[in-house]
TORKOL-4160 file (C-alpha; in steps of 0.2 Angstrom, whole numbers, padded with zeros to 4 digits, m for minus):
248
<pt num="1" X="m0228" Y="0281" Z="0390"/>
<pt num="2" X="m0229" Y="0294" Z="0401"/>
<pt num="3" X="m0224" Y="0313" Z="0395"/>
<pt num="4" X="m0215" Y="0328" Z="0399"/>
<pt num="5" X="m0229" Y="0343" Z="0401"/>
<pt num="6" X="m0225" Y="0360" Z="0405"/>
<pt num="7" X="m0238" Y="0372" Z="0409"/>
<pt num="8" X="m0239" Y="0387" Z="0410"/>
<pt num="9" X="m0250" Y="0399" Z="0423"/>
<pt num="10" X="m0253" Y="0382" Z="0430"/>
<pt num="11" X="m0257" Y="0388" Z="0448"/>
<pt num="12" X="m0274" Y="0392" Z="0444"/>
<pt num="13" X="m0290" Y="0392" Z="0433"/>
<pt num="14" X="m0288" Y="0384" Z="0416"/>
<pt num="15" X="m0269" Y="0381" Z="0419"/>
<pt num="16" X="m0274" Y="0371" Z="0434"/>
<pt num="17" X="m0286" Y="0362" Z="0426"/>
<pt num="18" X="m0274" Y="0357" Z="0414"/>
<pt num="19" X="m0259" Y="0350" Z="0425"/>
<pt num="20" X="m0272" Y="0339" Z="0434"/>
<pt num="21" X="m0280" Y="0331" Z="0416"/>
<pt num="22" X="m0262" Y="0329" Z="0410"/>
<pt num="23" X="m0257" Y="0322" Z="0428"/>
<pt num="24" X="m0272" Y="0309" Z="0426"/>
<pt num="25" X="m0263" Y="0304" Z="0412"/>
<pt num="26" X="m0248" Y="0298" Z="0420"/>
<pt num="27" X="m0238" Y="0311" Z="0413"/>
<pt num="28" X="m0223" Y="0322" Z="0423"/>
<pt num="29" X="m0231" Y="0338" Z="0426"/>
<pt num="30" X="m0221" Y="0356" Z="0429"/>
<pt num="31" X="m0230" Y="0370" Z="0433"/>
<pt num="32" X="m0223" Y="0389" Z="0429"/>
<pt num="33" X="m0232" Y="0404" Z="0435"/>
<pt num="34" X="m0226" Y="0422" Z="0444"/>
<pt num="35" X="m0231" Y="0419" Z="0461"/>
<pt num="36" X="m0223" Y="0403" Z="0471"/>
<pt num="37" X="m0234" Y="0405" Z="0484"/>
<pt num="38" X="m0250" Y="0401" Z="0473"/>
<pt num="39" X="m0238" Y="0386" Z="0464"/>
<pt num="40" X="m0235" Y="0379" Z="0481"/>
<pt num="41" X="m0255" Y="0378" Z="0484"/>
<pt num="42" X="m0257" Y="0367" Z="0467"/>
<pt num="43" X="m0267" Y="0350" Z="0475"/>
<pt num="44" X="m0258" Y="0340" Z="0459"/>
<pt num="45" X="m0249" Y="0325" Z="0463"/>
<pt num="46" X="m0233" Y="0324" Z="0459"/>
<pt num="47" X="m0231" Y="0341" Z="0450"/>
<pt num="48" X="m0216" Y="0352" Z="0448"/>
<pt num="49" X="m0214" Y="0369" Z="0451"/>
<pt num="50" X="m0206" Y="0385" Z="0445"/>
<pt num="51" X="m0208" Y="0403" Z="0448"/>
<pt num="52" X="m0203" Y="0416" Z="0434"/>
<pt num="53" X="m0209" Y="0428" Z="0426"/>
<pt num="54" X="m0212" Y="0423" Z="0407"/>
<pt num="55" X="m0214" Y="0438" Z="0401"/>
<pt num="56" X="m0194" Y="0442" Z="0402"/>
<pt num="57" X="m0179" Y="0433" Z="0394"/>
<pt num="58" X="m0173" Y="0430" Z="0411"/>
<pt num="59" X="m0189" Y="0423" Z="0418"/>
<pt num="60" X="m0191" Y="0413" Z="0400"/>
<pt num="61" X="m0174" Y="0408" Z="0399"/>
<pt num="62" X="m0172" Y="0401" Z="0417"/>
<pt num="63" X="m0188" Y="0390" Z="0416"/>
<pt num="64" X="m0182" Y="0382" Z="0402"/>
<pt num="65" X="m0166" Y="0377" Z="0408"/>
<pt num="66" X="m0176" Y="0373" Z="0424"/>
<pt num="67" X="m0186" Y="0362" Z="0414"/>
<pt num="68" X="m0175" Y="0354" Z="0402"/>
<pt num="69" X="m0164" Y="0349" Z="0419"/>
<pt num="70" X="m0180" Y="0343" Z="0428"/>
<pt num="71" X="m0183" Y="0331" Z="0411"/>
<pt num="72" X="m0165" Y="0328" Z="0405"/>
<pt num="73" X="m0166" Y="0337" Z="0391"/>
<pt num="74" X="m0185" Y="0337" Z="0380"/>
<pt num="75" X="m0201" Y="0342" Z="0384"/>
<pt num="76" X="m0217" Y="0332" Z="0373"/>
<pt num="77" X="m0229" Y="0345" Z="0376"/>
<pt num="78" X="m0231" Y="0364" Z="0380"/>
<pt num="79" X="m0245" Y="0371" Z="0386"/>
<pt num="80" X="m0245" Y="0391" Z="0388"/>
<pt num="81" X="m0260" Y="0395" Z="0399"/>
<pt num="82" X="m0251" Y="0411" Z="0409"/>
<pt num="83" X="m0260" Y="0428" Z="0405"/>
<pt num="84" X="m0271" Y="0438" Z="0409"/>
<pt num="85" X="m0281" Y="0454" Z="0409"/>
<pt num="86" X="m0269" Y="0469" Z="0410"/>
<pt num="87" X="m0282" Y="0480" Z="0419"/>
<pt num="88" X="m0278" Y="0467" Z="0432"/>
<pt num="89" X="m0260" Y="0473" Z="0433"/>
<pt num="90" X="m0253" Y="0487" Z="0445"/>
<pt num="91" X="m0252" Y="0502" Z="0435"/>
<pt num="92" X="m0237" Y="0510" Z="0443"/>
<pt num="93" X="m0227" Y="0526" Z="0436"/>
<pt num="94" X="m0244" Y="0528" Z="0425"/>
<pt num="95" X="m0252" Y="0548" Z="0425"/>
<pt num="96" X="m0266" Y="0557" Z="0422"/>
<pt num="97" X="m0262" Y="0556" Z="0403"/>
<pt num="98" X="m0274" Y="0545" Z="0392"/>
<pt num="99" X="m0260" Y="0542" Z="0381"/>
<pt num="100" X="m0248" Y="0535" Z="0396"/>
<pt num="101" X="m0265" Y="0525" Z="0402"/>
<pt num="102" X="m0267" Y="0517" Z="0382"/>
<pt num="103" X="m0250" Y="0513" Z="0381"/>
<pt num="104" X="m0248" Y="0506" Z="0397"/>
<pt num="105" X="m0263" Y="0495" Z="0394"/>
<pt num="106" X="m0256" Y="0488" Z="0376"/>
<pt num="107" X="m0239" Y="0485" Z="0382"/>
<pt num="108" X="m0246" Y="0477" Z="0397"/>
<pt num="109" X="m0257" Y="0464" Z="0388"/>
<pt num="110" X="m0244" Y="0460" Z="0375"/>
<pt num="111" X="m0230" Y="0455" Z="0391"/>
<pt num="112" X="m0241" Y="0445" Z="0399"/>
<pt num="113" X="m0253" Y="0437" Z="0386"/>
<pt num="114" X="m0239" Y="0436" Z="0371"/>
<pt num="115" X="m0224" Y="0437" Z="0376"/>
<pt num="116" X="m0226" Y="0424" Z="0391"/>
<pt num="117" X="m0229" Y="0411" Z="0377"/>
<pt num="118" X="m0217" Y="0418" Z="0362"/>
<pt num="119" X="m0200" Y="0419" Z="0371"/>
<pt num="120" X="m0202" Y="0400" Z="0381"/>
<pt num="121" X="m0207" Y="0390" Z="0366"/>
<pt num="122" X="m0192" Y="0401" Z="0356"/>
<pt num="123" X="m0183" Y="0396" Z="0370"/>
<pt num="124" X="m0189" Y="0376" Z="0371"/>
<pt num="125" X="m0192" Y="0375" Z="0352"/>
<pt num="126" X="m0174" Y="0365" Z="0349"/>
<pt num="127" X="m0178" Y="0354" Z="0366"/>
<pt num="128" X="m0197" Y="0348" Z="0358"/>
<pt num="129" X="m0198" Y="0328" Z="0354"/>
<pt num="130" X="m0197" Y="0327" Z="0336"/>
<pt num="131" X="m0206" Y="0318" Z="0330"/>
<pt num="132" X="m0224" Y="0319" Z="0341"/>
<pt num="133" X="m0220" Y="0337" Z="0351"/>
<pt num="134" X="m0236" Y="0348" Z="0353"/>
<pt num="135" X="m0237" Y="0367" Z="0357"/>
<pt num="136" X="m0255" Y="0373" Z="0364"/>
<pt num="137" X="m0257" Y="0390" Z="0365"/>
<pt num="138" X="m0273" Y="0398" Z="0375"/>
<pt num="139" X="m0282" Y="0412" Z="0365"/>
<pt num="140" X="m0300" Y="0419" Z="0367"/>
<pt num="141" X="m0315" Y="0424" Z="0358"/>
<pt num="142" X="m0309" Y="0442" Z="0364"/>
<pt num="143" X="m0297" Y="0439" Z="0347"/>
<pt num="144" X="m0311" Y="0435" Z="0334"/>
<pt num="145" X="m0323" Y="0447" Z="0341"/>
<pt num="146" X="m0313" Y="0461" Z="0349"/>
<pt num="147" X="m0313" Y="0465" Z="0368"/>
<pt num="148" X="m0319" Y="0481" Z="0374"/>
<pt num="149" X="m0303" Y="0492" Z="0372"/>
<pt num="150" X="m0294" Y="0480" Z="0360"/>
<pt num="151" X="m0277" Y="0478" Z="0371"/>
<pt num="152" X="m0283" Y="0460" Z="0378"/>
<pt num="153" X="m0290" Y="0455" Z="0362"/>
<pt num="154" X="m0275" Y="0460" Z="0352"/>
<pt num="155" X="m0263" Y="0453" Z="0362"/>
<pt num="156" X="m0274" Y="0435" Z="0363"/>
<pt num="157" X="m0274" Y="0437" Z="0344"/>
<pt num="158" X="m0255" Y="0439" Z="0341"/>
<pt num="159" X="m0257" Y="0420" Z="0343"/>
<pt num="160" X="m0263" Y="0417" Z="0326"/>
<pt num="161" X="m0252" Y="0420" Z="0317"/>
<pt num="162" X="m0237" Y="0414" Z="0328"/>
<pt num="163" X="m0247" Y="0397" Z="0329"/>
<pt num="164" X="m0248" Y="0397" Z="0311"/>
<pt num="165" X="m0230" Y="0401" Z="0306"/>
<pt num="166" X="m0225" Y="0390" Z="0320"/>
<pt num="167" X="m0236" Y="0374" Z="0312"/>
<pt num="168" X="m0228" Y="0379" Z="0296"/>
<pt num="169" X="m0211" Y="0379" Z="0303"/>
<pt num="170" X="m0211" Y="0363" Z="0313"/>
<pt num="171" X="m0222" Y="0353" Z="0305"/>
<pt num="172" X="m0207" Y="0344" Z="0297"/>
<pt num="173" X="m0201" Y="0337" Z="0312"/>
<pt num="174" X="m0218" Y="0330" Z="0318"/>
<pt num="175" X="m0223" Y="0343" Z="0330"/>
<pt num="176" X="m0240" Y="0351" Z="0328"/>
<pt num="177" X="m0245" Y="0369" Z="0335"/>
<pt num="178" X="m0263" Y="0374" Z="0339"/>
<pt num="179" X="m0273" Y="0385" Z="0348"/>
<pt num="180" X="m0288" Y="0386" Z="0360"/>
<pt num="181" X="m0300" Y="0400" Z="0360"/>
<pt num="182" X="m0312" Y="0397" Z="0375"/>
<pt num="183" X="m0328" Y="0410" Z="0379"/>
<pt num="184" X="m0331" Y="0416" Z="0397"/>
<pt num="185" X="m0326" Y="0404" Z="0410"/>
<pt num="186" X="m0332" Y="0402" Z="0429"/>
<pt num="187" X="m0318" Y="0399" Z="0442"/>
<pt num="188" X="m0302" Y="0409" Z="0435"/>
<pt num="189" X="m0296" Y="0423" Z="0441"/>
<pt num="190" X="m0296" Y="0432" Z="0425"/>
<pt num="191" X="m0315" Y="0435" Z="0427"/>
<pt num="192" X="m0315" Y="0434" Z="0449"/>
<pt num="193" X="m0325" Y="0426" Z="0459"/>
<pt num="194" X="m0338" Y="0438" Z="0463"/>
<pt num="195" X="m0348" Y="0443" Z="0448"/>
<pt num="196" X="m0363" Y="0451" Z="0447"/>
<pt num="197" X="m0378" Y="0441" Z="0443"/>
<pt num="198" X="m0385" Y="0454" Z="0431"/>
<pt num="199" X="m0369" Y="0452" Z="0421"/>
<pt num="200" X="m0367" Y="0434" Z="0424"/>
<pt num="201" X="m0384" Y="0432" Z="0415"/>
<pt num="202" X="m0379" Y="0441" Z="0402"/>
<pt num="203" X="m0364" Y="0433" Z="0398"/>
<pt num="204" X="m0373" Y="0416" Z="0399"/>
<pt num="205" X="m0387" Y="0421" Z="0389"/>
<pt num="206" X="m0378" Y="0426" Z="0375"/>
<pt num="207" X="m0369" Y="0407" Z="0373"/>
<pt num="208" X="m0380" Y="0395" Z="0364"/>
<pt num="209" X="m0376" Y="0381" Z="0376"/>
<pt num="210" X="m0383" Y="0391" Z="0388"/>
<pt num="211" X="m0370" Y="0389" Z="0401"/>
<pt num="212" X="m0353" Y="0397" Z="0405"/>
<pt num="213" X="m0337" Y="0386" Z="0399"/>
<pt num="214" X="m0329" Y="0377" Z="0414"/>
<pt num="215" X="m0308" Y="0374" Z="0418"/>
<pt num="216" X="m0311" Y="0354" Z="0414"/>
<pt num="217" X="m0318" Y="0360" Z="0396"/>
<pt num="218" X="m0303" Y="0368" Z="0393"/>
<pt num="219" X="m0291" Y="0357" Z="0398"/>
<pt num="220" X="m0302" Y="0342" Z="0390"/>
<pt num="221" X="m0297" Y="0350" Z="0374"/>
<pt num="222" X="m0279" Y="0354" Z="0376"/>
<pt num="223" X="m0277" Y="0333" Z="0382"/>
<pt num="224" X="m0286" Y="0327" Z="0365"/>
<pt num="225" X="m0275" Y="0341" Z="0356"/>
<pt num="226" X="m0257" Y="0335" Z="0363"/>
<pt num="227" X="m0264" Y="0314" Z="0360"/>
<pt num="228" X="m0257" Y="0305" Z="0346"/>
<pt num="229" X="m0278" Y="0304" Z="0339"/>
<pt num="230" X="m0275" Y="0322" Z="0334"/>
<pt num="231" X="m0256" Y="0321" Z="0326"/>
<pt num="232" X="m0264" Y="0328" Z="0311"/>
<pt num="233" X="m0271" Y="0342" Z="0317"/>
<pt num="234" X="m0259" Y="0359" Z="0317"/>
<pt num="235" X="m0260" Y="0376" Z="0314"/>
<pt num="236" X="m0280" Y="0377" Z="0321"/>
<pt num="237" X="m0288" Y="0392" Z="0332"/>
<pt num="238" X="m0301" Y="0378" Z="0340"/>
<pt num="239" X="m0316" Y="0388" Z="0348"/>
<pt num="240" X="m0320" Y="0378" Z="0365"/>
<pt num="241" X="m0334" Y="0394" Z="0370"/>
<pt num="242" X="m0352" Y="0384" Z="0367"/>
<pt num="243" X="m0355" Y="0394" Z="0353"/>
<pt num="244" X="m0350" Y="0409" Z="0359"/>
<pt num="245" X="m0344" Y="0417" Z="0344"/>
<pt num="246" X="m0362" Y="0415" Z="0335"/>
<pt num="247" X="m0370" Y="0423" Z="0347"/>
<pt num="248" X="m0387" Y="0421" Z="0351"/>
């Protein structure tokens, strides 16, 4: 039977990936992201789409009620792939103060890797088939390990223990909650298109696989994570990074 998806950040990288796995399924597909324009590129047959930006009540608010119109009234699964790394985001109205550049960094990370995925499932939480409903979360590596400054990893690693309270919390009504914590991942925007090959072999040497993550392994995951084959899996960070996380 097929189900109600929402993704979000599905115009691109991982998110895309996604929304064409869980479109292969048969499922109805909607797609949420900030920029229509990118959406409206999305080669996914069939797929809905809706600009907002999640990371405030009235982006959040408005794509649910956008969502529960387009399905009449539930959503089976929730996928929250929107994020990003806030040094990619403009830094207006920030000075020459290292404290206003710190700050503006952690409050950056946390609106558009946390709260993008906190205030739509608070919003869609009481709209989630019960039982069977899943809610995926995309973390990183960056949260077990740390990430350089510690704003992206911080923000990614807020998850935890929302994901956790979460499974506690719905777990009674047969919805599971898990997480997904890829490595570096060629073709997303996150880490652009051009990197340098000196760095690219770095990253990959240092994943025991010894190659870099892709979209589809990603969005593999998220598909067996929201099947009925994993109904008793909930409140897990899986690691999808090739081993990343060991090292080599």
């Amino acid at each position: 039977m097929a189900r109600n998806v929402i993704i979000t950040g599905g115009g691109t990288g991982i998110g895309l990936a996604a929304a064409h796995a869980f479109a292969a399924e048969g499922d109805r597909v909607l797609i949420v992201g900030r920029r229509a324009e990118v959406l409206q590129k999305a080669d996914v047959a069939g797929v809905l789409t809706h600009a907002a930006d999640l990371g405030t009540v009235q982006g959040a608010r408005g794509a649910a009620e956008f969502a529960r119109e387009a399905f009449g009234g539930t959503v089976d699964v929730l996928v929250h792939s929107a994020g990003g790394s806030g040094r990619l985001e403009p830094a207006e109205g920030v000075g020459d103060d290292p404290l206003d550049a710190v700050a503006h960094a952690w409050t950056t990370n946390f609106r558009i890797n946390t709260l993008t995925s906190v205030l739509l499932t608070e919003a869609l939480r009481e709209h989630l088939t019960s039982p069977g409903g899943r809610i995926l979360f995309l973390s990183s590596v960056a949260a077990l390990r740390g990430s350089g400054t510690g704003a992206y990893g911080g923000a990614k690693a807020a998850l935890h223990p929302y994901t956790f309270d979460l499974a506690k919390a719905l777990g009674p009504r047969g919805i599971t909650v898990n997480a997904v914590a890829p490595g570096y991942v060629e073709d997303t925007e996150f880490f652009g298109p051009s990197m340098p090959q000196e760095e690219y072999r770095r990253r990959v040497g240092a994943i025991p696989t010894g190659r870099a993550g892709t979209p589809d392994d990603i969005a593999a995951t998220l598909v067996w994570l929201a099947s009925p084959g994993a109904g008793h899996v909930t409140g897990q960070i899986v690691q999808v990074n090739g081993g990343e996380m060991l090292g080599r």
